[in-house]
TORPA-4810 file (N, C-alpha, C, O; in nm, 3 decimals):
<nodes>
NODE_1_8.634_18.609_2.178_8.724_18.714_2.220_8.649_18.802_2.320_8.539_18.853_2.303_X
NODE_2_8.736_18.812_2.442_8.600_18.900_2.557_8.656_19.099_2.514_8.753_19.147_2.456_X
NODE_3_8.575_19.138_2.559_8.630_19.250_2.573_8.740_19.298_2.666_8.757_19.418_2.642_X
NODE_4_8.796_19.269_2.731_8.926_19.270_2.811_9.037_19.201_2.762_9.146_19.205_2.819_X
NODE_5_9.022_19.151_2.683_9.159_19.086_2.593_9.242_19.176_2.561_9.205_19.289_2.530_X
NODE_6_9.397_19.131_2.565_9.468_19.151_2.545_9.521_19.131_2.397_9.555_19.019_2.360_X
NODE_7_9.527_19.228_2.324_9.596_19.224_2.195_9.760_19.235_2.151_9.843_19.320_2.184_X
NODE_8_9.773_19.139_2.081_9.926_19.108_2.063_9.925_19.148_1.923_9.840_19.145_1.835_X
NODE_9_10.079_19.197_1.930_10.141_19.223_1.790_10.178_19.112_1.714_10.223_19.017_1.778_X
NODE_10_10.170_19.096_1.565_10.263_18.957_1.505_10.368_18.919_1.545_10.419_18.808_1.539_X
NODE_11_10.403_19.012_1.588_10.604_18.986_1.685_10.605_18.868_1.802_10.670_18.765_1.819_X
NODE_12_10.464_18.957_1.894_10.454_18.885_2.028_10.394_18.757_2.003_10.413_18.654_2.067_X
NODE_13_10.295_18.779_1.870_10.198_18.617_1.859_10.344_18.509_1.832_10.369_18.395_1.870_X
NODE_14_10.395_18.579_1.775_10.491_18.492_1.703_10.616_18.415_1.788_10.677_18.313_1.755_X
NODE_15_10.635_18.512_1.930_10.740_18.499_2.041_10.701_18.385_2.124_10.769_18.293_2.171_X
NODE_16_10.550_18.417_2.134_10.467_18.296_2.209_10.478_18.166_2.138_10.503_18.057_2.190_X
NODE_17_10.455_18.192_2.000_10.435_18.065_1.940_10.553_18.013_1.922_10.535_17.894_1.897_X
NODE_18_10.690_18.042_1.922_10.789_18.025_1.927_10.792_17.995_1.783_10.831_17.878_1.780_X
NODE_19_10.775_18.029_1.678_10.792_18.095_1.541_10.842_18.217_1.535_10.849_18.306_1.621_X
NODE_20_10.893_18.208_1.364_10.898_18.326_1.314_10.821_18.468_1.291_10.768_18.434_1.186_X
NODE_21_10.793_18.548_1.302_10.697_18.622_1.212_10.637_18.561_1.100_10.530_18.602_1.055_X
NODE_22_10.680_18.494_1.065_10.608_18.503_0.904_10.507_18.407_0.921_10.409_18.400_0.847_X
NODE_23_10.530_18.326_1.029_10.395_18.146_1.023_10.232_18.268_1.092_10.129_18.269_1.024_X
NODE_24_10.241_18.357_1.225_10.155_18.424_1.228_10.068_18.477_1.087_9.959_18.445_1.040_X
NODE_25_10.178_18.577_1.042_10.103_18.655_0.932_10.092_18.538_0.812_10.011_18.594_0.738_X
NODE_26_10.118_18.433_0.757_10.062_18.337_0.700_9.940_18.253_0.728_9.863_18.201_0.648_X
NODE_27_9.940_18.249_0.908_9.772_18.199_0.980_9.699_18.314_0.911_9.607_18.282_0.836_X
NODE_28_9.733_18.462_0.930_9.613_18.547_0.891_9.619_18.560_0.744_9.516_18.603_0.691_X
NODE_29_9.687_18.542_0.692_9.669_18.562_0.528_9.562_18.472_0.479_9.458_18.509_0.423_X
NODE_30_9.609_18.311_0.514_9.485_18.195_0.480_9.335_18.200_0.597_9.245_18.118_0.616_X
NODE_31_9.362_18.333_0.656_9.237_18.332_0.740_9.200_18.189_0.841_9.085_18.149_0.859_X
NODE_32_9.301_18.137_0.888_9.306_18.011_0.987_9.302_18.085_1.152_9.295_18.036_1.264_X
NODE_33_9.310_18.209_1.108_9.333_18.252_1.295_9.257_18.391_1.289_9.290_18.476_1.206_X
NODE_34_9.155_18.409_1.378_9.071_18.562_1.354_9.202_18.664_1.385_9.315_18.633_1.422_X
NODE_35_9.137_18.818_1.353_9.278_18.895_1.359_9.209_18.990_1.396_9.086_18.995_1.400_X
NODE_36_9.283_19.069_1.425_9.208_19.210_1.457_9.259_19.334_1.361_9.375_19.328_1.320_X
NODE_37_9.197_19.419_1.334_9.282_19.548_1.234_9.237_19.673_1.287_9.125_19.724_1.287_X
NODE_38_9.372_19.721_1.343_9.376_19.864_1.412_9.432_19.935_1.303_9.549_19.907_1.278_X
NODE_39_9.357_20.051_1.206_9.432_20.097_1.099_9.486_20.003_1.020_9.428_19.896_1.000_X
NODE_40_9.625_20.039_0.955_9.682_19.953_0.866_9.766_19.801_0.983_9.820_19.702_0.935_X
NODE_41_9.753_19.830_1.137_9.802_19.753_1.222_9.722_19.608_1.227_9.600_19.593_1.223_X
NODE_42_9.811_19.517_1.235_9.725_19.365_1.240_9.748_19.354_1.384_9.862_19.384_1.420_X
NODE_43_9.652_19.313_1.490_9.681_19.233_1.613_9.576_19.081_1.629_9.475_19.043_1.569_X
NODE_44_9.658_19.023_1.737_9.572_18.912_1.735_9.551_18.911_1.898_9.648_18.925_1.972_X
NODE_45_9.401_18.890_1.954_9.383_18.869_2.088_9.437_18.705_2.093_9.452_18.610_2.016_X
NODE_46_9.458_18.742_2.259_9.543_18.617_2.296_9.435_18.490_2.338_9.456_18.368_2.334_X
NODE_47_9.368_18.531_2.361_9.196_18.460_2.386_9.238_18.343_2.254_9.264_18.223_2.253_X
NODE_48_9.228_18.455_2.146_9.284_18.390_1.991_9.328_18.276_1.994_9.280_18.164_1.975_X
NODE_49_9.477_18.335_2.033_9.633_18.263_1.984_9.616_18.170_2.094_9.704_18.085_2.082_X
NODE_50_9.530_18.143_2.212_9.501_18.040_2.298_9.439_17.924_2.277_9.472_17.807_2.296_X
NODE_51_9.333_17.982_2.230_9.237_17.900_2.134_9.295_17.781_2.000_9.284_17.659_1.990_X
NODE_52_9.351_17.876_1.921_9.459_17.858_1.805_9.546_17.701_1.887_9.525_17.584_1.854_X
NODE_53_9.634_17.745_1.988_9.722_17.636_2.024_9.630_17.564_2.141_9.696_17.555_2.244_X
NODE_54_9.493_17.507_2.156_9.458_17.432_2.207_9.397_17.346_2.138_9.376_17.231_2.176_X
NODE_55_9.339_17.428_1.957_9.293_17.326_1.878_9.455_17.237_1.817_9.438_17.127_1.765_X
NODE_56_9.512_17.258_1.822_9.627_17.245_1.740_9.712_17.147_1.852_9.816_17.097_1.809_X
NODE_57_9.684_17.125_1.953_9.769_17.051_2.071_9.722_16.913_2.055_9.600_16.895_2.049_X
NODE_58_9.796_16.822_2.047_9.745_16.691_1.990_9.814_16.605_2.132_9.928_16.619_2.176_X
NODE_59_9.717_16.522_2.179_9.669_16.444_2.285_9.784_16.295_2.241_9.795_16.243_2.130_X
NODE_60_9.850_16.262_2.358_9.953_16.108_2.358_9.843_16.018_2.328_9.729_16.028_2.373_X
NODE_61_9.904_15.893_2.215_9.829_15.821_2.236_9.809_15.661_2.321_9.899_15.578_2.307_X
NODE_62_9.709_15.633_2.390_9.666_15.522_2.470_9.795_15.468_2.413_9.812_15.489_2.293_X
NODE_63_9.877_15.410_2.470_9.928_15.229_2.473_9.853_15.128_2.535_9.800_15.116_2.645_X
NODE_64_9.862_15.054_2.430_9.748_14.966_2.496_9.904_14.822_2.552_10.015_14.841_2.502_X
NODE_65_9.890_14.740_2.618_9.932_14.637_2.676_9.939_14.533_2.561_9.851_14.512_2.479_X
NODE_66_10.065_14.469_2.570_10.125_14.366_2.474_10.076_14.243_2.510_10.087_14.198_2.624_X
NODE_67_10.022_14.185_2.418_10.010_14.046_2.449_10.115_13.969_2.452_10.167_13.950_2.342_X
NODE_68_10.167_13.913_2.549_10.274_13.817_2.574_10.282_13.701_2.453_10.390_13.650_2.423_X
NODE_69_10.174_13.670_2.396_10.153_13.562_2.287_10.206_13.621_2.122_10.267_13.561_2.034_X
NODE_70_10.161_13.742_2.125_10.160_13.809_1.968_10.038_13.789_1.896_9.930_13.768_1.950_X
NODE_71_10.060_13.796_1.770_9.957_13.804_1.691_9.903_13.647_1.597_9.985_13.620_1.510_X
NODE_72_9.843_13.598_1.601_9.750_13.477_1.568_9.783_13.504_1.399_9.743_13.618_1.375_X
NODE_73_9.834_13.450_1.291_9.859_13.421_1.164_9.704_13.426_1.063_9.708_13.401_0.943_X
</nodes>
């Protein structure tokens, strides 16, 4: 998290993530996503919630080329 980050509310983490409220504040309950605490306020830097959906982004996989023959018994 740099110091120039931008801190988001559970609302906004949640707008981005295109969830509800509740899947955010469930990442921070099981401690799966760092958080920040302003007073009784929860925020999450977006550095974060970037991070968060780049581990979580899952890669197509290779097709590999058909053998015209098939598979050997």
């Amino acid at each position: 998290m740099s110091t120039h980050d931008r801190l988001l509310t559970v609302a906004k983490a949640a707008e981005r993530l295109g969830t509800s409220e509740r899947f955010p504040r469930r990442l921070i309950a099981e401690r799966r996503i760092a958080f920040v605490k302003v007073g009784r306020h929860v925020r999450i830097a977006e550095s974060v919630l970037d991070a968060y959906i780049e581990a979580q982004t899952v890669q197509p996989a290779v097709r590999r080329a058909r053998s015209r023959y098939g598979r050997a018994a």
